[in-house]
Wavefront OBJ file of the C-alpha trace (Angstrom):
o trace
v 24.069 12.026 -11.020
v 22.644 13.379 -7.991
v 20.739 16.690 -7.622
v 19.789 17.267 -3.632
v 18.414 19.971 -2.212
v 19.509 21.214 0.901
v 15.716 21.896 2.754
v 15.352 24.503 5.775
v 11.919 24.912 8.012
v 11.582 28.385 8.731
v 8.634 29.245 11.457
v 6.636 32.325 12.056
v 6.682 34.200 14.461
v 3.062 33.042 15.593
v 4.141 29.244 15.538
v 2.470 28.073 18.952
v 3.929 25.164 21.287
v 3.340 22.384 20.694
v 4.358 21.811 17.310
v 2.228 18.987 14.906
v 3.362 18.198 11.668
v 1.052 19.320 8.876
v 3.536 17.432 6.547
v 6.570 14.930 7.586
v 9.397 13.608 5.001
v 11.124 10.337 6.932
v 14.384 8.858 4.650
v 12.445 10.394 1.270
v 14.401 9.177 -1.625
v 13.962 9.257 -5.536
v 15.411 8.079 -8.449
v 14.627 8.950 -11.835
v 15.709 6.171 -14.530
v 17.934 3.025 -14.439
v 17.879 1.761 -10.733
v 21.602 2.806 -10.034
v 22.947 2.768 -13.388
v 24.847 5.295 -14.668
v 22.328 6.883 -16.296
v 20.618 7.199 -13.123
v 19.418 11.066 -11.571
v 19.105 10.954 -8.287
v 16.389 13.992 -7.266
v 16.770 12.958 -3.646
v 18.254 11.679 -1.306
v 17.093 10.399 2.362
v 15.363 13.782 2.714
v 13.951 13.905 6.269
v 11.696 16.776 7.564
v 8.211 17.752 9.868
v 6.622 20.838 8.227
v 3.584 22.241 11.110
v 0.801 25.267 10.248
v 2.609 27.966 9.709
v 6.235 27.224 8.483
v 7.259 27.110 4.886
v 10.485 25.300 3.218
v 13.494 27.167 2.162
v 15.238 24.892 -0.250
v 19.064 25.962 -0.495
v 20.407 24.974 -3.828
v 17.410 23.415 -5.268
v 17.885 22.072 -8.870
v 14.579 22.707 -10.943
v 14.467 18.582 -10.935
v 14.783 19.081 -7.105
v 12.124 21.235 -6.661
v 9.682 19.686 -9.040
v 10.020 15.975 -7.713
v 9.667 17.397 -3.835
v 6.768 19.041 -4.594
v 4.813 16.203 -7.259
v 5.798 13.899 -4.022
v 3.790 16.476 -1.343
v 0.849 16.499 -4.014
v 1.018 12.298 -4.367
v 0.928 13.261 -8.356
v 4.536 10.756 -7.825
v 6.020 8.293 -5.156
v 9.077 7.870 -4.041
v 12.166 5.672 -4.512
v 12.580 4.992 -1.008
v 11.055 6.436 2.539
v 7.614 7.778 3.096
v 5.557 10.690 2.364
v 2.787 11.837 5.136
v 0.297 15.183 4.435
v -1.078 14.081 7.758
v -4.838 15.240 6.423
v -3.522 17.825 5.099
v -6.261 20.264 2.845
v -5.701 22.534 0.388
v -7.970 24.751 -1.160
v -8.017 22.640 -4.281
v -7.695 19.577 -2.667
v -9.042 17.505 -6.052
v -5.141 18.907 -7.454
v -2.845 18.040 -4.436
v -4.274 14.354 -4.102
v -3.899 15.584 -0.190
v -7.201 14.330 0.726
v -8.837 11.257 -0.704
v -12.402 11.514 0.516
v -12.610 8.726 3.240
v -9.302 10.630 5.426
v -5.705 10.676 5.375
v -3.721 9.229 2.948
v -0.247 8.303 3.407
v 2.032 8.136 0.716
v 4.751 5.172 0.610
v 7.213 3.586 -1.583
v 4.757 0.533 -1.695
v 1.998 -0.229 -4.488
v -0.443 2.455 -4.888
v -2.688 3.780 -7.318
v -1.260 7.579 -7.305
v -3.488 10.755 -8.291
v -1.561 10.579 -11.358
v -2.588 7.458 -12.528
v -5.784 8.532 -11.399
v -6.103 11.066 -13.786
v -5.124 9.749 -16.478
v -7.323 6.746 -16.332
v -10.414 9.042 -16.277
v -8.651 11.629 -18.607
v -8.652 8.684 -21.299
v -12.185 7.380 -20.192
v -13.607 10.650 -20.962
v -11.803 10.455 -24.153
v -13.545 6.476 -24.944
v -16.736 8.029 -24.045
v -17.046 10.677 -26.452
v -17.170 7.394 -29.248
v -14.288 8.927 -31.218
v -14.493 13.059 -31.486
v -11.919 15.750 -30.364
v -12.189 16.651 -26.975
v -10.355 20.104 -25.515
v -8.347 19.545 -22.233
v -10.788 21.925 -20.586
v -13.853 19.845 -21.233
v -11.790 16.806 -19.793
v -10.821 18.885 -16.800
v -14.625 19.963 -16.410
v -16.239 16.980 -16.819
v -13.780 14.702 -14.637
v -13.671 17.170 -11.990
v -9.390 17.318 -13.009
v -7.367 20.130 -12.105
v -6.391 21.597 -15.749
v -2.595 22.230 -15.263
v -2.190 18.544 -14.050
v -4.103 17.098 -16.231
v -2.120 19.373 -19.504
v 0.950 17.593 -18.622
v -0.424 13.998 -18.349
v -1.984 14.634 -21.666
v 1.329 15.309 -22.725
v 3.033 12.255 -21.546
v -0.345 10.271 -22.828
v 0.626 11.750 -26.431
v 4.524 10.980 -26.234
v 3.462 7.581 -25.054
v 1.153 6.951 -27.995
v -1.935 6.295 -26.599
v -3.723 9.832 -27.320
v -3.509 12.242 -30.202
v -3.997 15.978 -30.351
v -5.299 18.236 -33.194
v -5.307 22.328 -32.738
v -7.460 24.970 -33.917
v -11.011 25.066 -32.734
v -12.544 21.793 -33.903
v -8.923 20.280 -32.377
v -8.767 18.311 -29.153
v -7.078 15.096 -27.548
v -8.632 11.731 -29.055
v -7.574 7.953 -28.339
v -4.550 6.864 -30.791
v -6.009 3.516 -30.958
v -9.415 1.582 -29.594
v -10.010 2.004 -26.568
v -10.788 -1.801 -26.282
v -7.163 -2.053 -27.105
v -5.748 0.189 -23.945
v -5.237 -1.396 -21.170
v -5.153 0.449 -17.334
v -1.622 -0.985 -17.387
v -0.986 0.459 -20.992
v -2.357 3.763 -19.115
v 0.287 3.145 -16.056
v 3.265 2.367 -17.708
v 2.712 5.642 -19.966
v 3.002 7.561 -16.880
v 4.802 6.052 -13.978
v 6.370 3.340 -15.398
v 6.608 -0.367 -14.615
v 3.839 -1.496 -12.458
v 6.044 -2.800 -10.180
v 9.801 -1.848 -8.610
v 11.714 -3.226 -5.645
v 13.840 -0.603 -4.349
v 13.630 1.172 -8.606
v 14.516 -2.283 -10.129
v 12.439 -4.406 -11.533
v 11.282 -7.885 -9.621
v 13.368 -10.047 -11.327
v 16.755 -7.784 -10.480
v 16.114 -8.040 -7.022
v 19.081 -10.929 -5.703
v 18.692 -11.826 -2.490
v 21.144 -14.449 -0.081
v 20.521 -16.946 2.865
v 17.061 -16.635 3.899
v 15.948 -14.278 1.877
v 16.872 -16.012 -0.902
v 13.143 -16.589 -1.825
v 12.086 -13.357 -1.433
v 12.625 -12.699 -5.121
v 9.616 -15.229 -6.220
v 7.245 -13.430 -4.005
v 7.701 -9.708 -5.506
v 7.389 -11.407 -8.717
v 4.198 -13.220 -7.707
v 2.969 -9.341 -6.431
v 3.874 -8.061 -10.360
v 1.805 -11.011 -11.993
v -0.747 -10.462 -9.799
v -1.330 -6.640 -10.482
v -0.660 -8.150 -14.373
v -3.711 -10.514 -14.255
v -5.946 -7.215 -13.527
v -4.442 -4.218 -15.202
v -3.568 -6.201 -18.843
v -6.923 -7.758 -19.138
v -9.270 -4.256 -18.018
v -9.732 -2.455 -21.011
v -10.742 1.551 -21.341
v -13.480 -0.187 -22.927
v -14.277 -2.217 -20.440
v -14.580 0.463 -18.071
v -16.679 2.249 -19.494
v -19.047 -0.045 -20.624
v -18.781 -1.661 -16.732
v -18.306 -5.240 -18.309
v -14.969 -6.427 -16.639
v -13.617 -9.518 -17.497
v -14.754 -12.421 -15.048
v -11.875 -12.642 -13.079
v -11.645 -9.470 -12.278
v -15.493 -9.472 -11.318
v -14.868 -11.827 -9.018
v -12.440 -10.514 -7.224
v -14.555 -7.332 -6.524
v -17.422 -9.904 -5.508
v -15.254 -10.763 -2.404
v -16.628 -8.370 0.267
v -13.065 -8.963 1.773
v -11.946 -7.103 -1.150
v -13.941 -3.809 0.221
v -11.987 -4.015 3.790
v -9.122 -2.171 4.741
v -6.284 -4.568 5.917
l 1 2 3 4 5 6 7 8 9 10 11 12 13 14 15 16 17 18 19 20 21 22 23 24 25 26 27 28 29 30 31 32 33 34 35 36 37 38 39 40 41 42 43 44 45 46 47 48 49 50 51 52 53 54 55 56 57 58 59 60 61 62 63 64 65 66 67 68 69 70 71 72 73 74 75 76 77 78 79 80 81 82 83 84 85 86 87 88 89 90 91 92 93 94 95 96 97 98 99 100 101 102 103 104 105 106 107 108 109 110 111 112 113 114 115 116 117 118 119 120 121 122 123 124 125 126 127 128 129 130 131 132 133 134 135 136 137 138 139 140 141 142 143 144 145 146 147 148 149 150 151 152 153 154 155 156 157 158 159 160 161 162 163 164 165 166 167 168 169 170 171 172 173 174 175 176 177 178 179 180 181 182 183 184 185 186 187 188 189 190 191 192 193 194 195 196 197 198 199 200 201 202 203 204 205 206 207 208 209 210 211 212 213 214 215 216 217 218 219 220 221 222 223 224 225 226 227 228 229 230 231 232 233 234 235 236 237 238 239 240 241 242 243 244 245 246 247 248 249 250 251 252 253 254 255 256 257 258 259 260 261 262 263
């Protein structure tokens, strides 16, 4: 099934020459379920598109799913199936619930492996939950406390309930609290609760990526990239977070001032 919006950029009448991007789409694709099966939804498709200062998007025939995945991509709260995602810089005046602006500069948003403001706040969503030893905590003391913009963070809770890894109780002693130990949660427990697998080639998994001739290897090394991100995320508890004892191996990879340096 495929649900595309057809996008317009409409300027003002102030737009000045020359025009810079404030936000810029190239091939944007995303596919919700499957890989290509039939079961597949198809939000979009090879969406292309500079916004500058002072336009705004007009999107003609916009299914809800449309809208919603366009707009979680912009905020890096998702990534996409295919293409690239750039918010050039861009701030907004929460820029904490956009994920626009990450502190250190720009961040650009690709299909590749990234930790997205999603995962983000969940992980420290669910910390704040292993810190409070066991008690009810409302989603507005989670938002408060973690600096998490409360909308955002409602509807990770939500998926963090439906995936079993947090409970909720109403009324005013109610709250979220951890469904199990939190030295049984894993960050990759966390991840696959709201993103999914840890690791896709193209929205298949490793091991359904077939390649021919010379690429015929290529296969082993996207598999090697999934155990790898394994050996870290399975073995870092919420526990161990928290009480900043991480297992050995994982220690030692953060010893490695290499590890600190952008490549």
């Amino acid at each position: 099934m495929t649900m595309v919006p057809e996008v317009h950029v409409v300027g003002t009448e102030a737009q000045a020459a020359p025009r810079t991007a404030g936000v810029s789409l190239d091939s944007v694709s995303k596919v919700f379920g499957p890989g290509r099966g039939p079961g597949a939804v198809r939000a979009l498709d090879r969406v292309s598109f500079d916004v500058a200062p002072g336009e705004f998007l007009c999107l003609v025939g916009a299914s809800g799913c449309g809208r919603t995945t366009l707009l979680n991509l912009i905020a890096g709260l998702d990534r996409p199936t295919g293409g690239s995602v750039d918010t050039g810089g861009l701030r907004t005046p929460d820029h904490r619930a956009t994920g626009f602006w990450a502190g250190r500069g720009p961040v650009r948003q690709t299909g590749g492996v990234h930790i997205s403001a999603k995962v983000d706040y969940a992980v420290r969503a669910l910390l704040g939950l292993t810190a409070a030893g066991g008690g009810a905590v409302s989603a507005d003391t989670l938002a408060t406390t973690q600096e998490l913009p409360r909308q955002f963070l409602q509807n990770i809770l939500n998926q963090l309930r439906r995936a079993g890894l947090v409970t909720s109780q109403r009324g005013s002693e109610g709250g979220y609290r951890l469904a199990r130990p939190a030295a049984d949660i894993s960050l990759a427990d966390v991840m696959r609760a709201v993103e999914g697998p840890l690791a896709e080639v193209r929205g298949d998994r490793p091991e359904a990526a077939i390649y021919q001739g010379s690429a015929e290897h290529l296969q082993e090394v996207w598999v090697a990239v999934r155990a790898s991100l394994r050996s870290v995320l399975e073995n870092v508890t919420l526990a161990d977070v928290v009480a900043g004892t991480l297992p050995p191996a994982v220690s030692a990879l953060t010893a490695d001032p290499d590890a600190w340096v952008p490549h």
